[in-house]
N, C-alpha and C positions, 0 to 999 in steps of 0.2 A: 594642496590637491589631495583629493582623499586618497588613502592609501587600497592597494584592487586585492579583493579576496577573490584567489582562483578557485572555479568551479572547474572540474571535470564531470561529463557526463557517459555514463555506460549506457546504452539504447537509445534509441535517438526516436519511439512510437509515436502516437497520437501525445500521453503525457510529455514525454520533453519536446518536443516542437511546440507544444500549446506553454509550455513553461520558458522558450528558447523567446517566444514573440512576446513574452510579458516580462522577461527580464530587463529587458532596457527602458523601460517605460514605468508604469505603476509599481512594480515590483521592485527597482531599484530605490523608490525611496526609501524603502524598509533597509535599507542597506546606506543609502547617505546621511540618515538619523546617525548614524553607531558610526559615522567618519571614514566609510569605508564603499567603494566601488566593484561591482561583482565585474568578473570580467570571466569569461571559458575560457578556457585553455586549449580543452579537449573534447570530443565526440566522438565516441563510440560504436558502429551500428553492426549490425549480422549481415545484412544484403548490402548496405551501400556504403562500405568502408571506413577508413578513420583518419580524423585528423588531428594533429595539435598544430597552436601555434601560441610558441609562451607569450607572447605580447598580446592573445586572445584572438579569438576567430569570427571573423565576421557573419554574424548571424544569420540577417539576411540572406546574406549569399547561402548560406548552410542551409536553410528551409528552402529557399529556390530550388539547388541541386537533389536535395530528394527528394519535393515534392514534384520534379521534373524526371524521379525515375533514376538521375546520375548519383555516381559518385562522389565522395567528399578530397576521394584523393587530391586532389587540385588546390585545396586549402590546404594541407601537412604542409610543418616545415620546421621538421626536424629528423634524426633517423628512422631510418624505416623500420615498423614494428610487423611481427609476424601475426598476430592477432588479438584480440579484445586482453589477456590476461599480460600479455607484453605490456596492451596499452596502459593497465592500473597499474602496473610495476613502475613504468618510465615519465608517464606525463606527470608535469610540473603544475601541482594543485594545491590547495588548502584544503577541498572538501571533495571527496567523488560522492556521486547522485548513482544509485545501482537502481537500473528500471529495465531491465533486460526483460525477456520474455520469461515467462514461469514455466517448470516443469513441475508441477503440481502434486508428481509422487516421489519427487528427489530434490526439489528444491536449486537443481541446479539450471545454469552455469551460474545464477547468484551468489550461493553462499561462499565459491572459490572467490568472485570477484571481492567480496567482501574482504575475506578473510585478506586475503594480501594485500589490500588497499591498508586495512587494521594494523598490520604488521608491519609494514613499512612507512607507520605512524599518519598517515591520512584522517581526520574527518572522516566519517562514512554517514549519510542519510540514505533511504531507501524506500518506495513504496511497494518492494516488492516483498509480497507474502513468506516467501520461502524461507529468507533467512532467519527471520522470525520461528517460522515454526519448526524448522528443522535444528537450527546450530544455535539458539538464542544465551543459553548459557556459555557455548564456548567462546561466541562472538564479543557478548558483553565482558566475558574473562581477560580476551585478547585485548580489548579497546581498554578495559583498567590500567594493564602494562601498561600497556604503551603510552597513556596518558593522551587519549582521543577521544570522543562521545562517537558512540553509534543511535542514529534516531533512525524512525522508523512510523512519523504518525499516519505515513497515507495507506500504512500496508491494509487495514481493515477500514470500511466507510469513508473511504475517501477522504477527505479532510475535515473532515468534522473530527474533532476533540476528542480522543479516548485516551489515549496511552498519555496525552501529555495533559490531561483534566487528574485523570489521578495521579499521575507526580508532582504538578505543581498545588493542584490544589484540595488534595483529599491529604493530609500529612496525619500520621499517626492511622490511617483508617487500611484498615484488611480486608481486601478481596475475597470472600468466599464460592463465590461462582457466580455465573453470566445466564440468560438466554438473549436469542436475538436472532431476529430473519435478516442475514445477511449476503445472502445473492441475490441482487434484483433482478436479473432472468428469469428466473423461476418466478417469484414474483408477479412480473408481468404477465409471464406465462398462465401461472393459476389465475391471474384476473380477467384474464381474454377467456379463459376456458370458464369462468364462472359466469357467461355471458351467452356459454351453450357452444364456444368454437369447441373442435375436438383437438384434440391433443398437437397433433400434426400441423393441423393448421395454424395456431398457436403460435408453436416453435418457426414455424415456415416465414409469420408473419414477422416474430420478434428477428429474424436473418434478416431480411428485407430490410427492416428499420434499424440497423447496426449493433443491437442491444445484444443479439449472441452470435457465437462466432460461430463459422462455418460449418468446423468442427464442437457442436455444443455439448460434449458428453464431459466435460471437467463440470459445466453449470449444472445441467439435469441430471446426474449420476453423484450431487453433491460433491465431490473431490474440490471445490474452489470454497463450500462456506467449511468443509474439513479441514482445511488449509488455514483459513481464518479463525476458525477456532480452537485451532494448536496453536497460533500467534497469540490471540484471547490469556488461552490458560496457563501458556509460557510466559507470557509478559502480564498477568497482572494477578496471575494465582500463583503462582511458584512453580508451577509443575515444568517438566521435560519430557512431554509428548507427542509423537509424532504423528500424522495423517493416517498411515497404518494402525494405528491405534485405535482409532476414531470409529463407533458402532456408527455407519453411513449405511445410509440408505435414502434415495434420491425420489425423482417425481416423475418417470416412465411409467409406473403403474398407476397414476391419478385420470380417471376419466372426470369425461364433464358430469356425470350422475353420480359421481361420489359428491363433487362441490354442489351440488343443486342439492344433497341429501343435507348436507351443513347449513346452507345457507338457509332451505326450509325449519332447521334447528335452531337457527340465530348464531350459527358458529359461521367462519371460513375456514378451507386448509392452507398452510401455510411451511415450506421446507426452513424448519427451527434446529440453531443451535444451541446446544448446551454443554454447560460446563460445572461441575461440582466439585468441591473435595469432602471427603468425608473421611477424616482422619489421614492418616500417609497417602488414601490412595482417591487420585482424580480421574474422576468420569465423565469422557467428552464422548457426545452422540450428534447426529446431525441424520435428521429424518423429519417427513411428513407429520406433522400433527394437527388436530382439529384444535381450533381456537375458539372460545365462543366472544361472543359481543362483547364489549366493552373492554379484552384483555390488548394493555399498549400494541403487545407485536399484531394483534388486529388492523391495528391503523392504517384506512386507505390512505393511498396517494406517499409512498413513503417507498424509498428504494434502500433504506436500512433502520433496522431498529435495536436496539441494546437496552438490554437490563441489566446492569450490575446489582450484585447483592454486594451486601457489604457491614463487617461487625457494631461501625457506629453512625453510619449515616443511614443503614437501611437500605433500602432499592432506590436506585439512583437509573432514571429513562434517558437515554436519548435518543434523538429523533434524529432522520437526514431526509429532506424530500428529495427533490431529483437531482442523485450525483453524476459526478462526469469525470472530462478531465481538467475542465477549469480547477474544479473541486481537487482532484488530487495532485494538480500542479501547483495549488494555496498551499497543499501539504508537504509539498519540497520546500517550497518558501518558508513554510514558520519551523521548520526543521533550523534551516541554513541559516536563519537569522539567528536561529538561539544557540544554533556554533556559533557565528559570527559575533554574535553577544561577550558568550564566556572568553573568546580569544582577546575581545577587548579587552574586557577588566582586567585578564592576566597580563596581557600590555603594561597598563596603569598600572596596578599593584608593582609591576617589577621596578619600573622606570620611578617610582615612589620612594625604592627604598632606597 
């Protein structure tokens, strides 16, 4: 029988419920290739409480109860924790999934949950931004000790390939800086306004259709691709910059007659990150800029775009058309598998000698 790699999950949103209903299914193959059966342990949530059960939780039942509004308490069975950082302390896991909410100018309660998962020798995967751009050195310092991988590929574009395209397969090559339109809200937004809606309208229409949240001022006031882009330039330039840092400036001042002024140019505007170094010191910005034709981040139809520069391969594009959370629950998956990977071979190697 295959041997069960416990998953623990922090947040239980739209990504892990879309990740909870794929794991027993399609997704567990990726996990019986490598001899090995995923099973929870544990869930996490802020509103509808927590549960572990070390012999694993039934899932179904777990998407029933919250998407019925209830609690998970009913599934726990073991003692009682007092809340989410109790729960990364105590439940019995191989790997925890950190997908809590963001706080986008602190990065927490992630980078706690992180951190003590690290320390108390866990696994850690994450799609969440924060850890990344706030703690990324100390995080990766902690997980050395300890002898655990912390991954992190869904924190930017969802699950398309970035952080884990240049570690496995750019070897010997150096990052020199990025740009990239990386909030697709805005996005959307400027495309709707390029069609003559005004601003308000817009944004009104992008809430209706679930693409921004209620509250949208992390999207249009930039704070969420600043976040992404201190992940960017911590994880693939060197640097250890935080959000604060970040020259931001968002798209509340884009009327429809600036973009009609562009597009009569053969440009669009587009809310662009960027990232340099130039000598010791790296310069991350995130603001409005005119694009003209033909330049990649122009690309209609795309809810993230990325330029890597780079000292031997050059400008390296990639493209994501429409992300989601299918998309960044693939990006938990190819995390966990490539724990799941390394913990084999250290298996075999031992059991070898």
């Amino acid at each position: 029988m295959p041997a069960p790699f416990r998953i623990a999950l922090v947040g239980f949103g739209n990504v892990g419920r879309r990740f909870a209903e794929l794991l027993p299914g399609p997704y567990a193959g990726a996990f019986r290739a490598l001899g090995l059966r995923p099973v929870v342990t544990g869930i996490a949530t802020g509103r509808h409480g927590l549960a572990i059960d070390p012999r694993g939780l039934p899932l179904a039942r777990a998407l029933r109860l919250v998407r019925s509004g209830h609690r998970l308490d009913a599934l726990h069975r073991a003692a009682p924790l007092r809340d989410a950082m109790a729960f990364v302390r105590d439940v019995p896991a191989d790997a925890l999934v950190e997908i809590s909410p963001l706080d986008p100018r602190h990065g927490q309660p992630a980078v706690r949950h992180v951190r003590a998962a690290l320390d108390r020798g866990l696994h850690v995967v994450t799609a969440n931004k924060g850890p990344v751009a706030f703690a990324l050195r100390r995080l990766r310092a902690l997980a050395r000790s300890r002898g655990v991988a912390f991954r992190y590929e869904g924190a930017v574009m969802d699950g398309t390939p970035v952080f884990n395209l240049v570690e496995r397969c750019l070897p010997g090559t150096r990052v020199t800086g990025f740009r990239g339109v990386l909030n697709a809200t805005t996005t959307r937004i400027l495309a709707r306004m390029e069609e003559g809606l005004p601003f308000a309208d817009a944004l009104r229409e992008a809430q209706l259709a679930g693409i921004a949240e209620a509250d949208p001022g992390n999207d249009i006031d930039g704070w969420d691709a600043a976040v992404k882009a201190c992940a960017l330039a911590n994880a693939l330039v060197g640097g250890d910059v935080r959000p604060r840092d970040v020259r931001r400036r968002g798209i509340r001042g884009i009327r429809p007659a600036h973009l009609a002024a562009a597009r009569r140019a053969g440009a669009c505007i587009r809310l662009v990150a960027r990232g340099r170094r130039a000598g010791a010191r790296l310069a991350v910005s995130v603001q409005p800029e005119r694009l003209p034709s033909g330049d990649l981040l122009a690309t209609e139809g795309a809810d993230g775009i990325l330029v890597l520069e780079t000292d031997l391969m050059g400008e390296i594009g990639i493209w994501e058309g429409r992300g989601g959370v299918d998309q960044t629950a693939y990006a938990l998956l190819s995390d966990l598998v490539a724990v799941a990977a390394d913990l084999r071979r250290a298996t075999h190697a031992a059991a070898s000698r």
